[in-house]
C-alpha positions in Angstrom: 10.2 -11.9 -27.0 9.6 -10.2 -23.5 13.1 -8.8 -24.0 11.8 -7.2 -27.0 8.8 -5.9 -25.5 10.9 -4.6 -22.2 13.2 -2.8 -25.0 10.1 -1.2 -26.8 8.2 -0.2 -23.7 11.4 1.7 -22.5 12.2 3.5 -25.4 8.3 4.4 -26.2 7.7 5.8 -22.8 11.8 7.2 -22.0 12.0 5.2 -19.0 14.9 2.4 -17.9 14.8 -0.9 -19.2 14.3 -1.6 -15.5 11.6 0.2 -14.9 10.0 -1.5 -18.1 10.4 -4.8 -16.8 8.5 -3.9 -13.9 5.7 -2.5 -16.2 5.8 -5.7 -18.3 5.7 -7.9 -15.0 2.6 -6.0 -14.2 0.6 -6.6 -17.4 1.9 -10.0 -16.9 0.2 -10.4 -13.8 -2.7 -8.6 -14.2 -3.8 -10.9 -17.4 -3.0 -14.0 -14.8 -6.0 -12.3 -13.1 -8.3 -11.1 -15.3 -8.4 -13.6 -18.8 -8.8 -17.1 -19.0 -6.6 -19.8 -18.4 -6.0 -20.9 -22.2 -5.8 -16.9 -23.5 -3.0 -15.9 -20.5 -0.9 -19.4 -21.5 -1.0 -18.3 -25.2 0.4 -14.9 -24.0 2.9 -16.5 -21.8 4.2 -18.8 -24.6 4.7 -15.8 -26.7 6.6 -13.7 -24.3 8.5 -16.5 -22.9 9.4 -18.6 -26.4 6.9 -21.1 -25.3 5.8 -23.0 -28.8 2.1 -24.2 -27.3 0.9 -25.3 -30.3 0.9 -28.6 -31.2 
């Protein structure tokens, strides 16, 4: 899924796939920082293929 996410954020905003992965990595790390434990591992199992429902 992050792939897909890197993919859409460079083609919405015309900049590198590179250059969205850094962007991605940032919103990444700033919900490490800013939302609780159990909302940031939902959103990590979602962009990582993570299935943390049991």
């Amino acid at each position: 899924m992050k792939h897909i996410v890197r993919e859409h954020i460079a083609s919405e905003a015309g900049i590198s796939e590179f250059q969205a992965e850094k962007a991605v990595e940032a919103v990444i790390d700033y919900f490490k920082t800013r939302l609780p434990v159990e909302v940031n591992n939902e959103i990590q199992g979602c962009l990582f293929g993570e299935d943390n429902h049991e």
